[in-house]
C-alpha positions in Angstrom: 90.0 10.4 38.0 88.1 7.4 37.0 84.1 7.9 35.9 81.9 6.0 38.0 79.1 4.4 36.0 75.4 5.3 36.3 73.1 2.5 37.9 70.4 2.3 36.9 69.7 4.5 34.2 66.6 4.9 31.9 66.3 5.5 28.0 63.0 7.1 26.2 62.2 5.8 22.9 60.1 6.8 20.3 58.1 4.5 18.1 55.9 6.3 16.0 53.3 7.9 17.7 53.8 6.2 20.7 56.6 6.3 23.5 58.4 3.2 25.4 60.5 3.8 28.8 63.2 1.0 29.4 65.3 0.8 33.0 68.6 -1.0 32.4 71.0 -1.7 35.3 74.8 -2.8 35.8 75.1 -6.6 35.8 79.3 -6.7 35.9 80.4 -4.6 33.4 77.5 -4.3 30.9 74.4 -3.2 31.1 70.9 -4.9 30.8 67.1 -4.4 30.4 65.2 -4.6 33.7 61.9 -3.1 32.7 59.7 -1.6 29.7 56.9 0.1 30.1 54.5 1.4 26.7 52.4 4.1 26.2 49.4 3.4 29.0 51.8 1.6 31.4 54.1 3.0 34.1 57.7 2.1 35.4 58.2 2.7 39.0 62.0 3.2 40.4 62.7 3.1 43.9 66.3 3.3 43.7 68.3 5.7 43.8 65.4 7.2 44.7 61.4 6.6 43.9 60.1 8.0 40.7 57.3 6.5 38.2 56.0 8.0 34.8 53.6 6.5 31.9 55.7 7.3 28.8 52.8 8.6 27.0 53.4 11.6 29.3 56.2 12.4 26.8 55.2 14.1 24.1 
């Protein structure tokens, strides 16, 4: 049984006080970064399925 890989997925990062969301998605068999959105800012996903969040949110 073969794991199928996640697409997209998102990664939280924090830098100092503040926060930073980045969406990466499968291009062949890596991954790379499709958005960023910083504290004050908000990514939106609408697939798989619709989501958005300000990464100040986190913490």
């Amino acid at each position: 049984m073969s794991a199928a890989p996640l697409e997209p997925y998102s990664s939280h990062e924090q830098d100092g006080d503040s926060h930073s969301l980045r969406l990466h998605r499968l291009d062949g068999a890596h991954y790379v970064e499709d958005a960023v959105a910083k504290a004050g800012e908000t990514l939106s996903v609408s697939e798989p399925f619709r989501w958005a969040m300000d990464p100040s949110a986190l913490r």
